[in-house]
ZADREN-170203 format. One line per 10 residues: number of its first residue (from 1); their letters; for each residue x, y, z of C-alpha. Coordinates in steps of 0.02 Angstrom, whole numbers, plus 50000, padded with zeros to 5 digits. Example, Ala and Ser with C-alpha at 12.3 -4.5 7.8 and 13.67 -1.06 7.14 Angstrom:
% ZADREN-170203
1	as	50615:49775:50390  50684:49947:50357 .
END
This chain:
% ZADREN-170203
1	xxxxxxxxxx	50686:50592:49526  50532:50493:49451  50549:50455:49260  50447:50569:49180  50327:50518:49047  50370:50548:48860  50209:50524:48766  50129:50706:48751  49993:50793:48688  49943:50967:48661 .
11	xxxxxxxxxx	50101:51023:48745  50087:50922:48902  50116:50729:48967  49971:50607:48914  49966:50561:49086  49885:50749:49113  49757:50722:49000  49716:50563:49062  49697:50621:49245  49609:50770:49162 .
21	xxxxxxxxxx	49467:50668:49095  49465:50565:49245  49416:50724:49344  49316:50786:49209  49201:50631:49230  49212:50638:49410  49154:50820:49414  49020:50773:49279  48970:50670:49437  48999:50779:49575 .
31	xxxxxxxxxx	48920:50943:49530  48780:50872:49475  48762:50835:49661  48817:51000:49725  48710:51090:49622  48564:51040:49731  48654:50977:49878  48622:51162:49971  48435:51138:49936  48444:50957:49988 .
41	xxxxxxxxxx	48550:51018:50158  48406:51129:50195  48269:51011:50150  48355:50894:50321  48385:51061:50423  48376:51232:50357  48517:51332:50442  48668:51404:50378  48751:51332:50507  48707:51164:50441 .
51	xxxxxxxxxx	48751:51200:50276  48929:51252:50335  48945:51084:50411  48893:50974:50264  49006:51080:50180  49155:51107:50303  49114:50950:50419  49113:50826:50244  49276:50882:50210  49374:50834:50381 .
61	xxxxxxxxxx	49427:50675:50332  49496:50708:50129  49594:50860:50207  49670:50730:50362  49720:50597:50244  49797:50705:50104  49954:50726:50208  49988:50519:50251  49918:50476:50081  50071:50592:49969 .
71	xxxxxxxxxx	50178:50530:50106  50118:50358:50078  50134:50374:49902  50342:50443:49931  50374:50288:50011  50288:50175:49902  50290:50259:49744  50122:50171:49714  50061:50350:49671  49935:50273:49531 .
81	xxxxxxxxxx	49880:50136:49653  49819:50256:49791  49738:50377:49664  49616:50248:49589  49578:50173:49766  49529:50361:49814  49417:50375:49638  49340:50198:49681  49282:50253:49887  49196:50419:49828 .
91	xxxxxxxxxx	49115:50347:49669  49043:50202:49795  49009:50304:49942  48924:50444:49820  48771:50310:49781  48694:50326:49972  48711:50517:50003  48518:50545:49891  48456:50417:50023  48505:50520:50182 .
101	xxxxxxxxxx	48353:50566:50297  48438:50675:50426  48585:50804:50410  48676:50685:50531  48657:50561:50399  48732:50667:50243  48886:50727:50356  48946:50551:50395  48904:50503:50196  48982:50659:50138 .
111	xxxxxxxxxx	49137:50615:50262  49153:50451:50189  49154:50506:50025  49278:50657:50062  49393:50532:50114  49403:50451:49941  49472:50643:49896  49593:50629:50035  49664:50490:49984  49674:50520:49791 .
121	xxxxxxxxxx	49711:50704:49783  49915:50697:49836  49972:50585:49739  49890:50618:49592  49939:50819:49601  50122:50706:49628  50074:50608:49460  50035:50770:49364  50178:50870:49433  50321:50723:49392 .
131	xxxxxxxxxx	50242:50703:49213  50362:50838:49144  50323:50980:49066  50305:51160:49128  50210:51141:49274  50081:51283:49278  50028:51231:49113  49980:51062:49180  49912:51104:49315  49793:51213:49254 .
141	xxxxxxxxxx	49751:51105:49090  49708:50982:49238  49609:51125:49331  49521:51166:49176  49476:50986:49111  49399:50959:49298  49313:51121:49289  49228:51057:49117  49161:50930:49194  49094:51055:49356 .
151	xxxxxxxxxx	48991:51143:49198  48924:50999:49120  48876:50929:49279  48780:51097:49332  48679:51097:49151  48632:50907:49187  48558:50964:49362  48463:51109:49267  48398:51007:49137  48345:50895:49287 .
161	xxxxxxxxxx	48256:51026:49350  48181:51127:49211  48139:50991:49096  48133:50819:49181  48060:50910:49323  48175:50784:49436  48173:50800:49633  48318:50835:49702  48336:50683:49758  48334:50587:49608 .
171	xxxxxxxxxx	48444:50713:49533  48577:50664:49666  48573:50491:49622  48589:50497:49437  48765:50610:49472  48811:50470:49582  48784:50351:49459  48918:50448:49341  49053:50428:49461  49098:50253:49423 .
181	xxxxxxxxxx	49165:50296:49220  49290:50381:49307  49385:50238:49355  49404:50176:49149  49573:50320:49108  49638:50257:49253  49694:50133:49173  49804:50216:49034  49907:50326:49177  50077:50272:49196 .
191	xxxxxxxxxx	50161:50250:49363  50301:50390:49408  50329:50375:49560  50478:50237:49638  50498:50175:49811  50603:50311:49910  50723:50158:49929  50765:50139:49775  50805:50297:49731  50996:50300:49674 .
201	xxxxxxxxxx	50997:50469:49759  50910:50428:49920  51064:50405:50017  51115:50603:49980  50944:50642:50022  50954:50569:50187  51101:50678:50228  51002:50821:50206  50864:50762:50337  50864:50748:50535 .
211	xxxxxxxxxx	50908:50615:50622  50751:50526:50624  50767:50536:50426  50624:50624:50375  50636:50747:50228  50648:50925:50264  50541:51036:50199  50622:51217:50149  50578:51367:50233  50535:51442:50070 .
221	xxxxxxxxxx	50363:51302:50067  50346:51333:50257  50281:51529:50222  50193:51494:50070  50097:51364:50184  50064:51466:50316  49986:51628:50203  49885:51464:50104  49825:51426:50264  49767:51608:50313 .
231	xxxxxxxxxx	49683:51608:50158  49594:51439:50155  49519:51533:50335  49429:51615:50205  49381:51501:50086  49230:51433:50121  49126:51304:50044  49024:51372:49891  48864:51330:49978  48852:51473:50072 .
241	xxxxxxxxxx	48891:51564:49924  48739:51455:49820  48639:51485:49999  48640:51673:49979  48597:51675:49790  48428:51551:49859  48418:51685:50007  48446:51872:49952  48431:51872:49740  48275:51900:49681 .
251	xxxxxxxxxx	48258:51776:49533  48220:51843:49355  48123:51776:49220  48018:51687:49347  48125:51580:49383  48143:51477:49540  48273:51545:49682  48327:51354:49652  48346:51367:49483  48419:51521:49458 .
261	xxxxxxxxxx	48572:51484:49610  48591:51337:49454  48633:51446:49343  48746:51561:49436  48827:51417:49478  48850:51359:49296  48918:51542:49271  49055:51520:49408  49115:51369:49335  49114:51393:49155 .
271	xxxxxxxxxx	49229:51574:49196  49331:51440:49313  49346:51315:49159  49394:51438:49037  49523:51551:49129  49617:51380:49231  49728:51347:49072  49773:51523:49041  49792:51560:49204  49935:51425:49211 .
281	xxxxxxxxxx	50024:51482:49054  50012:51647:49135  50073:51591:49318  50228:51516:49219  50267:51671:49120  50256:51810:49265  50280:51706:49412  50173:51591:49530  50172:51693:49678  50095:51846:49567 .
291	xxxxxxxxxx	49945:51746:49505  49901:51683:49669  49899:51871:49746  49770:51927:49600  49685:51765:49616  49680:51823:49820  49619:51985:49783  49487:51936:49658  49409:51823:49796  49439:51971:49927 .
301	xxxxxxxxxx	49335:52079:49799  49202:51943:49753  49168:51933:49955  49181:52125:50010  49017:52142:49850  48924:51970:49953  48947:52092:50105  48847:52219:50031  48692:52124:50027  48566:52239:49972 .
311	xxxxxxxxxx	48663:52272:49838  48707:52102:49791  48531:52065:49774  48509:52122:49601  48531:51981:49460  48669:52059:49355  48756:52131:49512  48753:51926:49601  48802:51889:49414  48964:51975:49428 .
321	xxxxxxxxxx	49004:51927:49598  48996:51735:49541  49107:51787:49406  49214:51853:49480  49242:51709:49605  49252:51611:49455  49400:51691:49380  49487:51696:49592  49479:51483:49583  49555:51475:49429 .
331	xxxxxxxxxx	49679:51614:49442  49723:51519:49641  49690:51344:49606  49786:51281:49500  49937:51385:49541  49949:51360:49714  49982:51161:49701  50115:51215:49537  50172:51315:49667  50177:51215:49824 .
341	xxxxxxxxxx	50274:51100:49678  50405:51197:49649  50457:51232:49827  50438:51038:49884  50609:50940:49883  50605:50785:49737  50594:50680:49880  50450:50744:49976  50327:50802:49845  50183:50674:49890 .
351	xxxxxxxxxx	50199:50733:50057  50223:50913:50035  50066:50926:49917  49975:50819:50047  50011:50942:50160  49978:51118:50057  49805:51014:50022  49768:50964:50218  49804:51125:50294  49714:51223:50167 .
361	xxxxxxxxxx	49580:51125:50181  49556:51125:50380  49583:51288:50363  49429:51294:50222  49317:51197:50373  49351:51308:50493  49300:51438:50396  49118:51356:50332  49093:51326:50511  49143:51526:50565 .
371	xxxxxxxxxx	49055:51605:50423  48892:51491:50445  48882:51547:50633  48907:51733:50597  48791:51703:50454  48664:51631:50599  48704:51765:50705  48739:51927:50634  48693:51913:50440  48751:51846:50285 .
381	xxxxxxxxxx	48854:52028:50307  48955:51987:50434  48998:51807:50365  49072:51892:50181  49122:52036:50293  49260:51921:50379  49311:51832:50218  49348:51986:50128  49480:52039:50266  49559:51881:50271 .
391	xxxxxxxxxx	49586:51860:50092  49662:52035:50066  49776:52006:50190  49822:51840:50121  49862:51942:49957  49971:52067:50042  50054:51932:50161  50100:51810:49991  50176:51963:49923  50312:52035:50049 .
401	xxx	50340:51866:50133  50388:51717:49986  50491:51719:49874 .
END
């Protein structure tokens, strides 16, 4: 097992906090970005098909390399090494998205820069989960602290807007520009990880694997993978959700469908900021598995009032519908990784986070690229329509099925 760290802080392992801030900045970055990024999608090709594929599309290649990157990371144990190389590719490939002039364009940018996510996301969740501590906690101090930075990063795109009177373009770039701070806390983060070789108890771990001598994941992880999975089927990318606020809310205050999408989305991640932390505490008290199936149902609920879409029109009702899909990421994010955590073998947890991470997240394109068609199709109706069934399944499914 990988030494854990011993310098801690506000009940958890410095090396949280550190990768905390590290996303905070990173999100500071980021969201600045996706604020506008919807807006910018449809200024290259105004579909929500299109947006579905920036969205869905830019995420292949972080949710392909997760899984070889925490495996990577196992056999290494250069978990720190491969996190800062991931930081480093998005923070670079980040400064030539504003520039796109087709959709084409942003989807191979966006896929670049996804794959800096890929590569960083395993075996830092590894780094966070080997840090000590009571898991949940961390995680969703981590979730929390990243989810700051999602808030501040939505307020510097609306002061862009509303009193720099920025394009959207130039708002893009100046979020880019953030990413590189990022890389400073790196620094501070000690190693946990060892080489799988030198692991005193490698050789009994080997007796518990198959003859080619891979580790063998538990059938306990196997479920929980396969109801994530349903569920990431549902999960689409928050554009569409930003697209419909653009599409179907009538603004108030004269403001700007633009502007006021901004805000909602400032709503959604200030709830997710505030409730990540608790929700961990929580998710440790009661159970994982129990937090994930209210997180499940939140979302289900949050989707089935999108469905409704001449009722989701109104400003307070859209108000409580981003809310509430606020309070569903922080209640499922965070916990599902502590989760997938718990259930992964000492041996395998790079890979078995890489893989809770890649299959949710194919299963999160898929579903951009499902709902944006039925969105093209049949209404943004049909699209939420779909989501809502699939999530409350998901909740029932997580509920009688793992442990």
């Amino acid at each position: 097992m990988a030494q854990k760290n011993d310098r801690t802080m506000l009940g958890v392992s410095l090396n949280v906090l550190l990768l905390g801030l590290v996303s905070f900045i990173t999100d500071v970055s980021s969201e600045m970005m996706h604020a506008v990024l919807p807006r910018f999608v449809e200024l290259l090709w105004a579909t929500a098909l299109a947006v579905g594929l920036v969205g869905g599309v830019g995420d292949l290649m972080q949710h392909v390399l997760k899984a070889p990157s925490g495996w990577l990371s196992d056999r290494t144990g250069r978990r720190k090494v491969l996190t800062a190389a991931g930081y480093a590719l998005s923070a670079t490939c980040k400064l030539f998205m504003p520039f796109s002039t087709g959709w084409g364009q942003l989807v191979v940018l966006r896929a670049l820069e996804r794959s800096g996510k890929g590569i960083r996301t395993a075996p830092r969740d590894a780094l966070i989960a080997e840090s000590g501590g009571k898991r949940g906690r961390a995680f969703g101090i981590h979730r929390a602290l990243d989810t700051l930075g999602a808030v501040v990063g939505a307020l510097l795109a609306l002061l862009g807007l509303l009193v720099l009177a920025w394009d959207v373009r130039t708002i893009m770039f100046c979020g880019a520009l953030l990413a590189f701070p990022a890389l400073v806390p790196l620094a501070l983060v000690r190693e946990t990880g060892r080489p799988r070789r030198d692991q005193q108890a490698d050789q009994v771990a080997r007796e518990g694997r198959g003859a080619e001598g891979r580790a063998s994941l538990p059938g306990s992880f196997k479920r929980f993978l396969a109801v994530a999975t349903l569920f990431g089927l549902s999960n689409a990318t928050y554009m569409l959700f930003l697209l419909f606020a653009m599409r179907y809310v009538v603004p108030p205050w004269g403001l700007t469908p633009l502007v006021f999408a901004a805000l909602l989305y400032v709503l959604f991640n200030v709830l997710y900021a505030l409730l990540a932390a608790p929700a961990g505490v929580l998710a440790d008290r009661v159970g994982k598995k129990w937090v994930i199936v209210l997180g499940y149902l939140a979302f289900a609920l949050a989707c089935l009032g999108f469905s409704a879409t001449w009722l989701a029109s109104s400003p307070a009702l859209a108000a409580a519908l981003f809310a509430l899909y606020g309070i569903s990421k922080a209640l499922t994010d965070g916990t599902q990784r502590a989760y997938a955590a718990d259930l992964a073998p000492e041996e395998a947890k790079g890979l078995a986070l890489g893989l809770f991470h890649a299959s949710s997240g194919l299963a999160g394109l898929a579903a951009g690229i499902v709902m944006g068609l039925l969105w093209d199709l049949w209404g943004a109706s049909w699209a939420f329509s779909y989501a809502a069934i699939l999530a409350g399944l998901s909740a029932l499914l997580i509920a009688i099925a793992c442990r």
